[in-house]
N, CA, C and O atoms as a MOPAC input file, in Angstrom:
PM7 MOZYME 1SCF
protein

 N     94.15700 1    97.64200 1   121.78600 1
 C     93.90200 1    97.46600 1   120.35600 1
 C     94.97200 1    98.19600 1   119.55500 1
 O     95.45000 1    99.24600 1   119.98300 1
 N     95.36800 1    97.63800 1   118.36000 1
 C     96.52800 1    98.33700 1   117.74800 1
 C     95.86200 1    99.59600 1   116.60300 1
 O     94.76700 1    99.62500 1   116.03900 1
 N     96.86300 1   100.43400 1   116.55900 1
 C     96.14200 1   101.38000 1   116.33200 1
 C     97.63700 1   101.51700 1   114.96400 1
 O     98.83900 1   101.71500 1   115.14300 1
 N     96.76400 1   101.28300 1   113.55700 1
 C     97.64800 1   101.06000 1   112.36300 1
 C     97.57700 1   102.44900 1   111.45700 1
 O     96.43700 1   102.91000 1   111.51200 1
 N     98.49800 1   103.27100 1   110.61500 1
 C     98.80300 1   103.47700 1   109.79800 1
 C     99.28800 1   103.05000 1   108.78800 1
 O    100.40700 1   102.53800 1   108.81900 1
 N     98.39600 1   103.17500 1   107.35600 1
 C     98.77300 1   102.30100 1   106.17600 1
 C     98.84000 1   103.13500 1   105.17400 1
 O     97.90700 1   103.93700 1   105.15600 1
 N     99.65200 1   103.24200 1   104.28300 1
 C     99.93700 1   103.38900 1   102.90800 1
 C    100.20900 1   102.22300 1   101.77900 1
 O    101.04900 1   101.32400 1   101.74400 1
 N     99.47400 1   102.48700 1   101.14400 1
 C     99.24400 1   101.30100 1    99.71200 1
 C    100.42400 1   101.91600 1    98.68600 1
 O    100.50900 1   103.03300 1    98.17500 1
 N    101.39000 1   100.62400 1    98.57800 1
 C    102.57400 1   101.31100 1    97.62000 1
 C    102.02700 1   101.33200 1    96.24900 1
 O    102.94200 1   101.70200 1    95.51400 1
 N    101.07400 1   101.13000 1    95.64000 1
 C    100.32000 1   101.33200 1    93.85100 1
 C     98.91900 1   101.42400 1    94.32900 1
 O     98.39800 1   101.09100 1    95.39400 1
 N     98.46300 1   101.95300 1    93.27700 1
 C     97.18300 1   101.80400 1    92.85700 1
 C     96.51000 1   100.01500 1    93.00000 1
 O     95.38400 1    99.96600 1    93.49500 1
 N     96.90200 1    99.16500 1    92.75200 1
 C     96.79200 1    97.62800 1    92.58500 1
 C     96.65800 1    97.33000 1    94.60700 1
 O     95.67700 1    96.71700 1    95.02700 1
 N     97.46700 1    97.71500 1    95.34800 1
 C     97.45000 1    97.88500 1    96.59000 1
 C     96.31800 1    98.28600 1    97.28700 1
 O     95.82100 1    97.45400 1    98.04600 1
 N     95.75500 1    99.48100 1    97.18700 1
 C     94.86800 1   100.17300 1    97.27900 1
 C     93.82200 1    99.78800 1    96.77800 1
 O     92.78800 1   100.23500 1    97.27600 1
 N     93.73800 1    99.03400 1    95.87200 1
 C     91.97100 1    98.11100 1    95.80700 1
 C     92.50500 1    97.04600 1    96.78800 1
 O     91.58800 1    96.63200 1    97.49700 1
 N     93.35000 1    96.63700 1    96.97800 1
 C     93.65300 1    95.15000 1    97.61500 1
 C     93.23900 1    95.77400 1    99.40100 1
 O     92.60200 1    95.18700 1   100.27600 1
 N     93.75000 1    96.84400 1    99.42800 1
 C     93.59500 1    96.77100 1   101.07200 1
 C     91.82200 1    97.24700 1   101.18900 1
 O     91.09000 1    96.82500 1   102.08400 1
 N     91.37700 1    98.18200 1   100.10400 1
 C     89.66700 1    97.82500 1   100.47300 1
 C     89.02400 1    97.07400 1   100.66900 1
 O     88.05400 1    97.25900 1   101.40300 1
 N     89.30800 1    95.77900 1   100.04200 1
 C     89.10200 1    94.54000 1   100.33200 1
 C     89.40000 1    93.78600 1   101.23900 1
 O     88.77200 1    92.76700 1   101.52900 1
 N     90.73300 1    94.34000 1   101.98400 1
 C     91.45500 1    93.89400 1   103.06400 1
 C     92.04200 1    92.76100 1   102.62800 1
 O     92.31600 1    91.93600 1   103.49900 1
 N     92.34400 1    92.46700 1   101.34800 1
 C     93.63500 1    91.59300 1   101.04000 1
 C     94.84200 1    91.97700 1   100.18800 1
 O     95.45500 1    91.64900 1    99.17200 1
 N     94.82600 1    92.94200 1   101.28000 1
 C     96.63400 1    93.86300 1   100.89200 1
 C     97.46700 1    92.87300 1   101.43400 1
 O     97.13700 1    92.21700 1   102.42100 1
 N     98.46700 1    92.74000 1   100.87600 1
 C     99.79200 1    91.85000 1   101.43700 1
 C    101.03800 1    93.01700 1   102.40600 1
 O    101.44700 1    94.16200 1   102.21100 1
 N    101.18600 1    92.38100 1   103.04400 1
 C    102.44600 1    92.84200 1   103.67400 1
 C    103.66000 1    93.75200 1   102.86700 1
 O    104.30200 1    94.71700 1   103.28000 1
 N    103.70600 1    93.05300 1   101.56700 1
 C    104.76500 1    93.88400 1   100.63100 1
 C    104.12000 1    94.77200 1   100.05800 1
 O    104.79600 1    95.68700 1    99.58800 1
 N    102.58700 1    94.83900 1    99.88100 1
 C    101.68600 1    95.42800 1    99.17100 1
 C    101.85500 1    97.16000 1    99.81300 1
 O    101.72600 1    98.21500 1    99.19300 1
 N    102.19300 1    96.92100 1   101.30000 1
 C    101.68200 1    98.01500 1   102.07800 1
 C    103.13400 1    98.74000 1   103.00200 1
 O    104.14400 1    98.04300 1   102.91000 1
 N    103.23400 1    99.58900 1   103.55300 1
 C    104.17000 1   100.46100 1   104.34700 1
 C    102.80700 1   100.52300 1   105.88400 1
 O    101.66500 1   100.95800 1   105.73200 1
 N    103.32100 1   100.01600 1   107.11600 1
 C    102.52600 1   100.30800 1   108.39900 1
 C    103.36000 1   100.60900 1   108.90500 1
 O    104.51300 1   100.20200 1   108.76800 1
 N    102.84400 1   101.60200 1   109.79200 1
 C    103.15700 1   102.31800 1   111.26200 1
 C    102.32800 1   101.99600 1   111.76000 1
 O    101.17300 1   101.88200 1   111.35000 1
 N    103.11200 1   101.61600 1   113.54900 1
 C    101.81600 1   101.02200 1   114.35300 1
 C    102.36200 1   101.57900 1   115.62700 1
 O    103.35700 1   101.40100 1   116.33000 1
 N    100.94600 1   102.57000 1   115.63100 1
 C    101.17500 1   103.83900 1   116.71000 1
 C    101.43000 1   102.58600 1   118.59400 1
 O    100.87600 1   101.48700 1   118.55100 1
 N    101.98200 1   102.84400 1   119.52800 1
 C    101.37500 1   102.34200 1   120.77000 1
 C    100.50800 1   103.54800 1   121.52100 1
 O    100.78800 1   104.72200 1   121.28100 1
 N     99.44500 1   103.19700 1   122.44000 1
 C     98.97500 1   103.57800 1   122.82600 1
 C     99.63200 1   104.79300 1   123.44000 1
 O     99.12200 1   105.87800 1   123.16100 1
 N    100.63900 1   104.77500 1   124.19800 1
 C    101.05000 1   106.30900 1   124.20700 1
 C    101.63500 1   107.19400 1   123.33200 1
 O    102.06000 1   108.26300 1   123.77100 1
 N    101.75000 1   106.85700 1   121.88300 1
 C    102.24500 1   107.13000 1   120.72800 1
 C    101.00500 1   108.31800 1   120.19500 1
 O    101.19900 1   109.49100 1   119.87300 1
 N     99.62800 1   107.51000 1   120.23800 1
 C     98.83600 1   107.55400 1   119.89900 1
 C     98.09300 1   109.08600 1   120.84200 1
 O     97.68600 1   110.16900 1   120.41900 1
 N     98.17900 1   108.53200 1   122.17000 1
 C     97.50700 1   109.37200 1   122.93500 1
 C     98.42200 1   111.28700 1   123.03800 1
 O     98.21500 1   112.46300 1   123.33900 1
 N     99.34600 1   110.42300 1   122.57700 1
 C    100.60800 1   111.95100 1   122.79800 1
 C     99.97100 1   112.90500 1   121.23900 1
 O    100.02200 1   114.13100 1   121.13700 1
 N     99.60800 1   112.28900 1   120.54900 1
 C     99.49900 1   112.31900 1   119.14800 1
 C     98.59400 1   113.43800 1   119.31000 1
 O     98.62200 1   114.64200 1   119.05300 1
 N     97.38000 1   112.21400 1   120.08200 1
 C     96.05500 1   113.01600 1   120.20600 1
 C     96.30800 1   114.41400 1   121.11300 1
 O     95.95900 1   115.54300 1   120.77100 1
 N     96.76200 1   114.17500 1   121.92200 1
 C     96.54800 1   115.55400 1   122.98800 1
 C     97.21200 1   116.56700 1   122.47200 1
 O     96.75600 1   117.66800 1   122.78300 1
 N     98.31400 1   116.56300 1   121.65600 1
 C     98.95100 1   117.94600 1   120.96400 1
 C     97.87300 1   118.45400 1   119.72400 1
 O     98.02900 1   119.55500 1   119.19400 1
 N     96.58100 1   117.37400 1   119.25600 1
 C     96.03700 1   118.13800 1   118.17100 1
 C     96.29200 1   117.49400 1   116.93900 1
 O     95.72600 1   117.93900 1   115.94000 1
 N     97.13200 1   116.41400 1   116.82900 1
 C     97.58200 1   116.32000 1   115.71500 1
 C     96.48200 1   115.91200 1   114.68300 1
 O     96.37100 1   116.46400 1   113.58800 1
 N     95.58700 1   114.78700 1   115.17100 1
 C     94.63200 1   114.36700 1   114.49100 1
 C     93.58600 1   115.47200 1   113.98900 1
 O     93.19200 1   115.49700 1   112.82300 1
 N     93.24700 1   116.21400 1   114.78300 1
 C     92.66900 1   117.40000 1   115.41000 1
 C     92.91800 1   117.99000 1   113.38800 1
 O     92.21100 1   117.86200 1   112.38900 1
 N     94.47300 1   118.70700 1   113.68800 1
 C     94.70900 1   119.20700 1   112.30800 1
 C     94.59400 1   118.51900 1   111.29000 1
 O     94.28600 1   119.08700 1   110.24200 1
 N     94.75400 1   117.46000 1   111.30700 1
 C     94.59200 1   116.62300 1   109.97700 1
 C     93.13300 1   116.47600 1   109.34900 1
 O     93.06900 1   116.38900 1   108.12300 1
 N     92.15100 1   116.44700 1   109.97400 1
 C     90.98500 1   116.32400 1   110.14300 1
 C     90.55900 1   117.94500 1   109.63100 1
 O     90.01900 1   117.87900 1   108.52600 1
 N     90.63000 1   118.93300 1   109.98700 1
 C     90.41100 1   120.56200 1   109.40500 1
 C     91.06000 1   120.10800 1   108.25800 1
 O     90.34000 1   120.06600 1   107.26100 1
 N     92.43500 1   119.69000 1   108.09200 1
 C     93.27000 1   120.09000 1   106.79700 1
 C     92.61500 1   119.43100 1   105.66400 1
 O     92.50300 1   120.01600 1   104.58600 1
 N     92.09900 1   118.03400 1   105.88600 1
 C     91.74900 1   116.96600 1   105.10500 1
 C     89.83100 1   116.78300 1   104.94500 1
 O     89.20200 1   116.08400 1   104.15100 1
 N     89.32900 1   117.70000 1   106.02200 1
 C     87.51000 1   117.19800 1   106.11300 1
 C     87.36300 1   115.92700 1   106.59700 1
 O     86.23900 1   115.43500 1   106.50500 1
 N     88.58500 1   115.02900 1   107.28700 1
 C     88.01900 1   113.52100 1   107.57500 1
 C     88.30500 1   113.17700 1   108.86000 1
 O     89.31400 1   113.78700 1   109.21200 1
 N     87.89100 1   112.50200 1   109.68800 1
 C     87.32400 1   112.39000 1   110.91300 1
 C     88.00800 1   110.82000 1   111.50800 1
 O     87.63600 1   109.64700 1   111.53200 1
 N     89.21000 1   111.60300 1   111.94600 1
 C     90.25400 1   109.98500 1   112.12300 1
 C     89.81800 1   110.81300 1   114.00300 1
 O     89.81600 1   111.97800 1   114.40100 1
 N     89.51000 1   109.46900 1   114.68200 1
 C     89.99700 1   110.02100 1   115.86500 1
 C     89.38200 1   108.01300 1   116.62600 1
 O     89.02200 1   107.05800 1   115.93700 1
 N     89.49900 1   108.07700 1   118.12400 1
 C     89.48900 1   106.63200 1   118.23300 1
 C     88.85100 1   105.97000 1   117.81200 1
 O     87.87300 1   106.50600 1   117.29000 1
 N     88.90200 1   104.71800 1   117.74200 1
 C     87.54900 1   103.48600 1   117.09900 1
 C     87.35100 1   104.19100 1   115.89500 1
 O     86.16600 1   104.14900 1   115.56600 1
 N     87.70800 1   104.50700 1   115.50400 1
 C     87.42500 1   105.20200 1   113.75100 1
 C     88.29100 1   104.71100 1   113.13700 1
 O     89.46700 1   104.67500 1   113.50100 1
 N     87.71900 1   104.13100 1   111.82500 1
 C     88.72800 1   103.93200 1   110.53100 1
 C     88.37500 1   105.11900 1   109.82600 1
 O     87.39500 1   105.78800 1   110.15400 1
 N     89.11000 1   105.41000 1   108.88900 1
 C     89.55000 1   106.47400 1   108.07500 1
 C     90.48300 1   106.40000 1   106.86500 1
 O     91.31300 1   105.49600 1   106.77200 1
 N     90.37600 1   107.14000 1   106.14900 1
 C     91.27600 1   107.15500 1   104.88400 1
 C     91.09900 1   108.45500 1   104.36500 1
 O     90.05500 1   109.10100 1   104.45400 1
 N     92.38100 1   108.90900 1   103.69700 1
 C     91.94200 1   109.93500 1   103.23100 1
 C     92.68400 1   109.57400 1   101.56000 1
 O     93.87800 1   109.28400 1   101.49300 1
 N     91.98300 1   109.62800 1   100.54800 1
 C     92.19500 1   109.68800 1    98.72100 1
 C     92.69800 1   110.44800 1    98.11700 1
 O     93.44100 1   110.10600 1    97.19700 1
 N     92.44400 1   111.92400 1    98.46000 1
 C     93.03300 1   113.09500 1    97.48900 1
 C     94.06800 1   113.22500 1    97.94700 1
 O     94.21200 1   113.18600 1    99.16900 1
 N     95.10200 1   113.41900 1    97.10000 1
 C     96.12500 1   113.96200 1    96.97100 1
 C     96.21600 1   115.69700 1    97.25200 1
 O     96.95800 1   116.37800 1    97.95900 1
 N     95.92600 1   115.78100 1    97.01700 1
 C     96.18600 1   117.53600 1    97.43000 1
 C     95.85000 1   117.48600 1    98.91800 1
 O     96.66700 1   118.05800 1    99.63900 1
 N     94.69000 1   116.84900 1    99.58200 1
 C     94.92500 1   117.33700 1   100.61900 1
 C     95.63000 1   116.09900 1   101.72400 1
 O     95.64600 1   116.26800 1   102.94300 1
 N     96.18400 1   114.87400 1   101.05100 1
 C     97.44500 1   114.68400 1   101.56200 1
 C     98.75300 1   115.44700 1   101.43200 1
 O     99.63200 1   115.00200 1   102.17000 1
 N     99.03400 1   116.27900 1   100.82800 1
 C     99.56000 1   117.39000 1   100.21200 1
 C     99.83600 1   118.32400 1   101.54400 1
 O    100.73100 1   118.40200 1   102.38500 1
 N     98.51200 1   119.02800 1   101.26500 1
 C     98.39000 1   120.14800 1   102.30800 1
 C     98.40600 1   119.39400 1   103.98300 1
 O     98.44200 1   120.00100 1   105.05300 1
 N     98.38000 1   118.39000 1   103.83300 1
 C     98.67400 1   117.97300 1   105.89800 1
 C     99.64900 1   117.86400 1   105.93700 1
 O    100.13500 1   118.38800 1   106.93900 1
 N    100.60700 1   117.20800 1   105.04100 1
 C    101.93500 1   116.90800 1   104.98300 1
 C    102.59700 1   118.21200 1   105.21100 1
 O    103.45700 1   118.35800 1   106.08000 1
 N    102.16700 1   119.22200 1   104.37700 1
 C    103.05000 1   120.78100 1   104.52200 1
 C    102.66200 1   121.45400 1   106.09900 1
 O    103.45700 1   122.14800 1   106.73300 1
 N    101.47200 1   121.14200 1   106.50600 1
 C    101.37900 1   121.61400 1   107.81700 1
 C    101.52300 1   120.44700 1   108.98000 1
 O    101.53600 1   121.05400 1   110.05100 1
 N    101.59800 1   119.49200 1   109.14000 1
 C    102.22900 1   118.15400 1   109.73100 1
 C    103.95000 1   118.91000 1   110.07400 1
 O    104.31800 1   119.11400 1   111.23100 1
 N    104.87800 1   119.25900 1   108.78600 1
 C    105.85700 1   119.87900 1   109.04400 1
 C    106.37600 1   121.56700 1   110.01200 1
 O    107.42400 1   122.21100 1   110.05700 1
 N    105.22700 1   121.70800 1   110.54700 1
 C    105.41000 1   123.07900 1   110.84000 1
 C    105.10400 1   122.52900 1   112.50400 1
 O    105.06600 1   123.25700 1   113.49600 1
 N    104.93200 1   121.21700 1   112.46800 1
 C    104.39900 1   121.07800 1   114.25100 1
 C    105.95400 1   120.93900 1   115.06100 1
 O    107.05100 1   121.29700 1   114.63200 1
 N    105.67000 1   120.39700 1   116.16100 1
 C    106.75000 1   119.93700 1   117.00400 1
 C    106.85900 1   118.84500 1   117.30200 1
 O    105.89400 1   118.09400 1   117.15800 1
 N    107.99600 1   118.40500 1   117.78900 1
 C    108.42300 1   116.87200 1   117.47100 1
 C    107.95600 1   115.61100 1   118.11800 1
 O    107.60600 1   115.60100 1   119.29900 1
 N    107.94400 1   114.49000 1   117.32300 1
 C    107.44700 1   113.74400 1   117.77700 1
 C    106.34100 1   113.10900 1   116.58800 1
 O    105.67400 1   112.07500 1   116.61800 1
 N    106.43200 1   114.01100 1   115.70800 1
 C    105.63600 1   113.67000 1   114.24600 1
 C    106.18300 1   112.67500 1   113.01000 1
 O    105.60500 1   112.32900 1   111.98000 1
 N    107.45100 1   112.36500 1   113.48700 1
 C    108.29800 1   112.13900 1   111.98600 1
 C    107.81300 1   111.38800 1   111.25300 1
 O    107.57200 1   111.47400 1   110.04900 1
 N    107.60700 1   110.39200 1   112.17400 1
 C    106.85500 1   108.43100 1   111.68900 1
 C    105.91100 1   109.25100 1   110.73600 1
 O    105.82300 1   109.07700 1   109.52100 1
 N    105.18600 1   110.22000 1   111.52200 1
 C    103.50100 1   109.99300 1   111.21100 1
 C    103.78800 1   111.29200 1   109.56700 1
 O    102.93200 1   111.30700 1   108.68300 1
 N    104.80500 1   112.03300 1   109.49100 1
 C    104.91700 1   112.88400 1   108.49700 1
 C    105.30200 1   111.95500 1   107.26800 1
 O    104.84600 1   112.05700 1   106.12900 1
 N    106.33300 1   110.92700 1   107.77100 1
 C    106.58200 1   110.17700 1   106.81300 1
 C    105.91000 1   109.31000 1   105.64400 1
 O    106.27500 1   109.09400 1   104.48900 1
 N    104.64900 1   108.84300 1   106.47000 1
 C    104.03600 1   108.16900 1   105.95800 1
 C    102.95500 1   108.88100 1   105.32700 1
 O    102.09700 1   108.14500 1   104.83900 1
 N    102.79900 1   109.94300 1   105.22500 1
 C    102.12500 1   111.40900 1   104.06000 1
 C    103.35100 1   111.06700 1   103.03800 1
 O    103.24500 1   110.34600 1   102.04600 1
 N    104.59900 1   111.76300 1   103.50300 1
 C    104.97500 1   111.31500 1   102.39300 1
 C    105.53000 1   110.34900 1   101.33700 1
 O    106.17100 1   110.53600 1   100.30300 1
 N    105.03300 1   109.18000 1   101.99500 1
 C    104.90300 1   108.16300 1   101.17200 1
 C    103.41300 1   108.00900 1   100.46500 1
 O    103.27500 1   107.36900 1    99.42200 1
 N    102.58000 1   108.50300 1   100.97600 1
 C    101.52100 1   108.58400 1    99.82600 1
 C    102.07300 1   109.49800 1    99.30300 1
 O    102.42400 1   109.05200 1    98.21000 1
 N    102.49800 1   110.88600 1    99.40600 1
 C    102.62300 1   111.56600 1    98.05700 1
 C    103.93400 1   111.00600 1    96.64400 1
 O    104.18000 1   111.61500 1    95.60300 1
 N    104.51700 1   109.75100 1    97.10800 1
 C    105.64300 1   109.25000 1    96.48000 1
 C    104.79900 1   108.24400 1    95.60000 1
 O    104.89900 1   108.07000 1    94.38600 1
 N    104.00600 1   107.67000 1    96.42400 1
 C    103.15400 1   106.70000 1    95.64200 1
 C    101.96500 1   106.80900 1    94.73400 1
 O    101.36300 1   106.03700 1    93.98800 1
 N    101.84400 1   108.25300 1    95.14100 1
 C    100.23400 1   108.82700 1    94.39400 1
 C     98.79900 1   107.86300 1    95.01300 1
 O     97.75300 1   107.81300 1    94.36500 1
 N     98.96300 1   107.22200 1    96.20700 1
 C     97.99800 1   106.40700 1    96.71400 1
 C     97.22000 1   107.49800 1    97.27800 1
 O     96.62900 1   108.48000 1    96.82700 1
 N     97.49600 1   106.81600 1    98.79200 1
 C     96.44400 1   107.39400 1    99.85100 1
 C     96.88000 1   107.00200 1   101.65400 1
 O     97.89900 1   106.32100 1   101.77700 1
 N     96.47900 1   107.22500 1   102.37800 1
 C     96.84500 1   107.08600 1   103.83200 1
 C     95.60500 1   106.99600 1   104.60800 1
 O     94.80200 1   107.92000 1   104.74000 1
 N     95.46100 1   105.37600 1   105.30200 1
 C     94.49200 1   104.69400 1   105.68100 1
 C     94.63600 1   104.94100 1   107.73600 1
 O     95.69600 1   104.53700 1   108.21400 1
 N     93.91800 1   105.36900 1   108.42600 1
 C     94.03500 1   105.22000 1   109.89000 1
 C     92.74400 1   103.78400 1   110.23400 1
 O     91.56800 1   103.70500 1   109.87900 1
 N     93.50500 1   102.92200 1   110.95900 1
 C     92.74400 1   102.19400 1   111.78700 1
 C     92.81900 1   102.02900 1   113.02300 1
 O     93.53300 1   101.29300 1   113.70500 1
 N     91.83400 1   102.94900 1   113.34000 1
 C     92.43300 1   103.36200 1   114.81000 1
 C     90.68100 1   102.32500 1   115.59000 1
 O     90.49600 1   102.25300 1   116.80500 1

């Protein structure tokens, strides 16, 4: 099963993908592979995001997280890990460019 990272480039995006009729241009994906994913998991990463944020991304879970601040604060500690994060830092900070949000469909 593919396991997606999404960022909604506007506000207009972000009702569209609740609905699940975000367009392709609408949106920025990363699409973890399964060992992408699993490497992800076993260092913690989700792990921290989840303390940093209060939200509960981990398998078969969809998730999103809304506030800004504490896309904020994962993004600043996302940067302090070891490598192998970039994709997944990046796309924090593209919600914080967009003022959206960062969707897991895992």
């Amino acid at each position: 099963m593919s396991k997606l990272i999404i960022v909604p480039k506007d506000k207009e995006a972000e009702i569209a993908l609740d609905y699940d009729t975000a367009t392709p241009e609408q949106v920025v994906e990363l699409n973890l592979t399964d060992e992408e994913f699993e490497k992800l998991w076993e260092e913690g990463v989700f792990s921290l995001i989840n303390e940093i944020t209060n939200s509960n991304i981990d398998d078969f879970e969809d998730e999103h997280i809304t506030d800004l601040n504490d896309i904020l604060n994962a993004y600043v500690e996302l940067q302090k890990t070891s490598n192998g994060v970039a994709d997944l830092i990046k796309m924090f900070e593209l919600a914080i460019t967009y003022k959206t949000s960062i969707h897991f469909y895992f």
